[in-house]
C-alpha positions in Angstrom: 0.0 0.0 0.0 2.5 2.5 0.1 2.2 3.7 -3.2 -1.3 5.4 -2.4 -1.0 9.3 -1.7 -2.4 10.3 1.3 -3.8 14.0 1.7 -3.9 15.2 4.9 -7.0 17.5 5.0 -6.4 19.1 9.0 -4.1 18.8 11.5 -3.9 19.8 15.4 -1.4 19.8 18.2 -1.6 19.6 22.0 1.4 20.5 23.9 1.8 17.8 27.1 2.5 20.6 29.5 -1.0 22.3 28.7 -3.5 20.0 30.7 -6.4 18.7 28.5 -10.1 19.3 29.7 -11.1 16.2 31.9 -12.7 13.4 30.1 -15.9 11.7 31.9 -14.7 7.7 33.1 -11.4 8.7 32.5 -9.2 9.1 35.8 -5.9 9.8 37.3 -4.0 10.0 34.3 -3.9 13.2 31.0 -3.3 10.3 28.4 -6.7 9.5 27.6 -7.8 13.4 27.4 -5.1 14.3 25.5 -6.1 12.3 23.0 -10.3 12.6 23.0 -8.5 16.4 22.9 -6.6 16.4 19.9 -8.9 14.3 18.3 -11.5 17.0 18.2 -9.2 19.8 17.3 -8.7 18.3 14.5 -12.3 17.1 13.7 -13.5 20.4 14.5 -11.3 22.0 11.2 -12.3 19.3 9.4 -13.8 19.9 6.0 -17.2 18.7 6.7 -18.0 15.6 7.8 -18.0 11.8 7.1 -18.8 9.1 9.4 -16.8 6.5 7.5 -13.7 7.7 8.7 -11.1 5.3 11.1 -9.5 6.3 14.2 -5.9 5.0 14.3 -3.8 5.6 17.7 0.3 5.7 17.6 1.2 4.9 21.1 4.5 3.2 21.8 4.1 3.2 25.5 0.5 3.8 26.2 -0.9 5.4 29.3 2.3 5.0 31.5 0.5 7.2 34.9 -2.0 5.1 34.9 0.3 1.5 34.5 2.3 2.9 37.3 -0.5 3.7 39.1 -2.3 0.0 39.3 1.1 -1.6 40.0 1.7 0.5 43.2 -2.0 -0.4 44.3 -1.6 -3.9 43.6 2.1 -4.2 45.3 0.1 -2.5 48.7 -2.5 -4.4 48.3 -5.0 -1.7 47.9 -8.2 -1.6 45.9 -8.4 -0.7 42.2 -10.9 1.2 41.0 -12.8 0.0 38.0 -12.4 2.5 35.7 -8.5 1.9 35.9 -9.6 -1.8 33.8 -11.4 0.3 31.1 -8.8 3.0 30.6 -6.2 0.6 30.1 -7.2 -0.3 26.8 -6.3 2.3 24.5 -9.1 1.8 21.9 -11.0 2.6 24.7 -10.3 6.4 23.9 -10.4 5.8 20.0 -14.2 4.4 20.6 -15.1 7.4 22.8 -13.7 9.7 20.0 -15.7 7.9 17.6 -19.1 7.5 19.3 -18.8 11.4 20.2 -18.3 12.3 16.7 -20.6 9.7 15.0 -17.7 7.8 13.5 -17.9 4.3 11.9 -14.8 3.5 10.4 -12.2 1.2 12.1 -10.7 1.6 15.5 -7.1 0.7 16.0 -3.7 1.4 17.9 -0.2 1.0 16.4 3.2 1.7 18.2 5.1 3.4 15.3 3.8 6.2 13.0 5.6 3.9 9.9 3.0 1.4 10.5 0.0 3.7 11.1 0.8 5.4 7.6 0.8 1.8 6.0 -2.2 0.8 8.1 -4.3 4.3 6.9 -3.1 3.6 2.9 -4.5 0.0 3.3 -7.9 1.0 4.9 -8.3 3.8 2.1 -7.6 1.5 -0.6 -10.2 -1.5 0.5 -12.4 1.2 1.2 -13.0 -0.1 5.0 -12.5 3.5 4.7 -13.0 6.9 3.2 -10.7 8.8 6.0 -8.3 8.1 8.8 -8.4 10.1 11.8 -4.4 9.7 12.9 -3.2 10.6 16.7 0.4 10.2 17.3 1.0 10.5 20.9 4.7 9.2 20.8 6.0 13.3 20.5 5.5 16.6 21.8 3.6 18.1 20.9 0.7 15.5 20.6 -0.6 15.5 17.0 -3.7 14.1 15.0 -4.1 14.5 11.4 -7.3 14.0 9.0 -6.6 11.8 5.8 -7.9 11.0 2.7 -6.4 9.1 -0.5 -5.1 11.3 -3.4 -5.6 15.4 -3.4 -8.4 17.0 -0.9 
């Protein structure tokens, strides 16, 4: 698939020292916001819309707070809260992002931006989809692009 063109039709950054607006069943931990943030920035400029569009996730680490978090509770034996087992998914986010903006494209979550690229250029040519709604978390500033196949 690397041979298809992809267009990126909006972009949007979020800096990880400017604190994202708190995400309802997400806890303890900025990750999750950060990307149901970006996400919408980038939505929000987007150049009207179309529900069959997937939401890929770079992530080489995932949500590291809240890792560290459950592995102190569990080494003192304290209780985990529930939410902590939802949030650890990272799709988790992508299907929030998705539902809120009436998305129905594929959800998925990649560790290298190489591989998301390849991923988006092979959804877009089967026509599982007709964008791909790219967050890259692995950098700073966090980023999430909007693409299509060929020229916008």
């Amino acid at each position: 698939m690397s041979g298809l063109t992809l267009t990126v039709l909006t972009s949007a950054e979020w800096p990880r020292d400017v604190e994202p607006p708190k995400l309802a069943g997400f806890v303890h931990s900025d990750f999750n916001p950060l990307i149901a943030a970006v996400a919408g920035r980038c939505l929000q400029a987007a150049p009207g819309p179309e529900p069959e569009t997937a939401v890929m996730l770079v992530s080489d680490e995932g949500d590291i707070a809240s890792a560290e978090h459950v592995a102190k509770a569990v080494d003192a034996g304290t209780r985990i809260g529930p939410l902590f087992f939802f949030q650890s998914v990272p799709n988790a986010v992508l299907g929030h992002v998705a539902a809120k903006w009436g998305l129905t494209g594929p959800v998925s979550c990649l560790c290298d931006t190489a591989s998301a690229l390849d991923s988006a250029r092979g959804l877009l040519a089967d026509e599982d989809a007709r964008r791909v709604l790219l967050i890259d978390v692995t950098a700073d500033p966090v980023t999430a692009v909007l693409l299509s196949e060929g020229t916008p």
